[in-house]
Backbone bond lengths (Angstrom), bond angles and torsions (degrees), N, CA, C in turn:
res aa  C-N    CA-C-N  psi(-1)  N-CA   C-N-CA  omega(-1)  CA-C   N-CA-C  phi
1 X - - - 1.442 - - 1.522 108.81 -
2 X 1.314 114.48 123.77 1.075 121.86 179.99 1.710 145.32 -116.47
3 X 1.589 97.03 66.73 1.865 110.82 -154.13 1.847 116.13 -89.91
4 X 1.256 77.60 120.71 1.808 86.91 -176.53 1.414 113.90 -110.21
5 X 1.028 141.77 153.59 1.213 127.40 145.29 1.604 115.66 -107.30
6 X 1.629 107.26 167.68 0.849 146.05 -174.31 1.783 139.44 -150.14
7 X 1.486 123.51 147.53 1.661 133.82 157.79 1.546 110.91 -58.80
8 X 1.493 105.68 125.24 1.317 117.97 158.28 1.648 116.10 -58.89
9 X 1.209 142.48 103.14 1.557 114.11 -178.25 1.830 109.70 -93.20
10 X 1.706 105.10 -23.87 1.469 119.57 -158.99 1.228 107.98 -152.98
11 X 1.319 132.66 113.65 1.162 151.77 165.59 1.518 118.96 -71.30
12 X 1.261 156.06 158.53 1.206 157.58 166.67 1.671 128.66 150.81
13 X 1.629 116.21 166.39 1.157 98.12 -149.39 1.762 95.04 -119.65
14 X 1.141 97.78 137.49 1.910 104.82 -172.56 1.729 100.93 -124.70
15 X 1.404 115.40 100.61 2.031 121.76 170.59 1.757 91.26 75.83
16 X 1.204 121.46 40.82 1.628 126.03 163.84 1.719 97.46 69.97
17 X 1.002 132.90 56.50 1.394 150.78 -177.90 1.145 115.55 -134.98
18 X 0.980 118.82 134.66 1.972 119.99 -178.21 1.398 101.81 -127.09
19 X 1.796 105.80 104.67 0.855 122.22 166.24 1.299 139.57 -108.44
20 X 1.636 133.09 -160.50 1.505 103.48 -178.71 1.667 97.91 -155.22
21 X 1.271 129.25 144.07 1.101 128.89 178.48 1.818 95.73 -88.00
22 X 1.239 123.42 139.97 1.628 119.93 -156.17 1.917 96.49 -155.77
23 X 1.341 94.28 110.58 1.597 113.11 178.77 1.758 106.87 -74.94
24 X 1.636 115.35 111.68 1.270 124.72 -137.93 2.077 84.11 -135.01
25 X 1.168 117.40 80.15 1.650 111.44 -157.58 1.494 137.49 27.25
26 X 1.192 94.96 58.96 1.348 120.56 -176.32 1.705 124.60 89.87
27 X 1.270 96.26 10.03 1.386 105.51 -161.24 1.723 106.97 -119.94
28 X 1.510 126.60 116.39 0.978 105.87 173.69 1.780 137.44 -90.34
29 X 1.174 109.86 152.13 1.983 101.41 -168.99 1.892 76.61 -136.55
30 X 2.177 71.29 159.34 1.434 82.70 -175.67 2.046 93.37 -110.77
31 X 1.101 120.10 131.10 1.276 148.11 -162.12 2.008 117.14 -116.35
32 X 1.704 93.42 114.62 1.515 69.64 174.90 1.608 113.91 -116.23
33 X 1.670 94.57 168.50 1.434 93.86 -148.40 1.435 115.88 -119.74
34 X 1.745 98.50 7.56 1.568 106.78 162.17 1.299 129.44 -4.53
35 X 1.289 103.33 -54.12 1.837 110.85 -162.02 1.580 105.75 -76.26
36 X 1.682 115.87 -31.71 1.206 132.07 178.65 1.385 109.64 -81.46
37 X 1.175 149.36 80.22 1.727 131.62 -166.58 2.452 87.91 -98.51
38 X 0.972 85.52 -11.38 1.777 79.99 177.28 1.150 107.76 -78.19
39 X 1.734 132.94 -36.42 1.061 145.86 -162.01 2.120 102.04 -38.67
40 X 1.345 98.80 139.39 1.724 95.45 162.27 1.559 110.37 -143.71
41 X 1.313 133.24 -177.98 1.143 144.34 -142.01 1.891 79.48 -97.21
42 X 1.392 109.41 130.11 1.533 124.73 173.72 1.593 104.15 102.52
43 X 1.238 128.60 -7.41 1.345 111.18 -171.91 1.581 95.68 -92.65
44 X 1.511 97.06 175.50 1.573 112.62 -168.04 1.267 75.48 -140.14
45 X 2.185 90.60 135.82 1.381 109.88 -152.61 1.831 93.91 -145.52
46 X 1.195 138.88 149.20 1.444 140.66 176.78 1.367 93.07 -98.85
47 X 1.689 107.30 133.16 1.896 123.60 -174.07 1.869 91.93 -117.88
48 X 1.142 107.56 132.12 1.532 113.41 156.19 1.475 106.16 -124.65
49 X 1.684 122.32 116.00 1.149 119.72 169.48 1.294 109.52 77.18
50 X 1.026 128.34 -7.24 2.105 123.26 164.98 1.442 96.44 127.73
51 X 1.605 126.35 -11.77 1.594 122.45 157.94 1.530 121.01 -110.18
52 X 1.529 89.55 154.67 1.686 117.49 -170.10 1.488 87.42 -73.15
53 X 1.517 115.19 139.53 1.300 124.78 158.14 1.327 118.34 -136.37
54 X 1.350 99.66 11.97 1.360 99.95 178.51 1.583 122.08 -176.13
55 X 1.319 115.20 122.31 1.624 104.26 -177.49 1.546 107.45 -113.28
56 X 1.926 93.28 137.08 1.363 93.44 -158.18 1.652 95.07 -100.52
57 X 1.569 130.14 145.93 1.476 164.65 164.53 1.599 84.42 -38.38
58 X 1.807 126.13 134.26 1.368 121.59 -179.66 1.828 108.94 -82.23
59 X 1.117 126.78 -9.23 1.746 128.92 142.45 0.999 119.73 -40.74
60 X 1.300 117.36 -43.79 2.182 132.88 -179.38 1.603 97.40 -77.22
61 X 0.911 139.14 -27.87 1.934 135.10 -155.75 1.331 98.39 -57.61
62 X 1.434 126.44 -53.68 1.207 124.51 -163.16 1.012 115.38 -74.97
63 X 1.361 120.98 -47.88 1.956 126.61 -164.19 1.264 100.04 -65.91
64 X 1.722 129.16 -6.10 1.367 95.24 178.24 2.022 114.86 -124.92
């Protein structure tokens, strides 16, 4: 299992999919964000496998 987090920078929708271009240590991946439909551009979000499963509270950013 492989969970990273990451910055939303760009939101948008590619074949009715809402995805997100997501700044991943300097590196950008494109991430989808289905599961997140609250998600917006600046949040920091946990990716397993190329989906958001989780958006973390900006108190949480650091500890992990």
């Amino acid at each position: 299992m492989n969970v990273i987090q990451g910055q939303i920078e760009e939101i948008f929708v590619n074949d009715g999919m809402t995805m997100g271009n997501v700044s991943v240590r300097g590196a950008y991946v494109k991430v989808l964000l289905t599961f997140l439909m609250s998600a917006k551009v600046g949040d920091t979000i946990v990716i397993e496998s190329g989906v958001a499963i989780s958006k973390l509270e900006q108190e949480h950013v650091s500890e992990i």
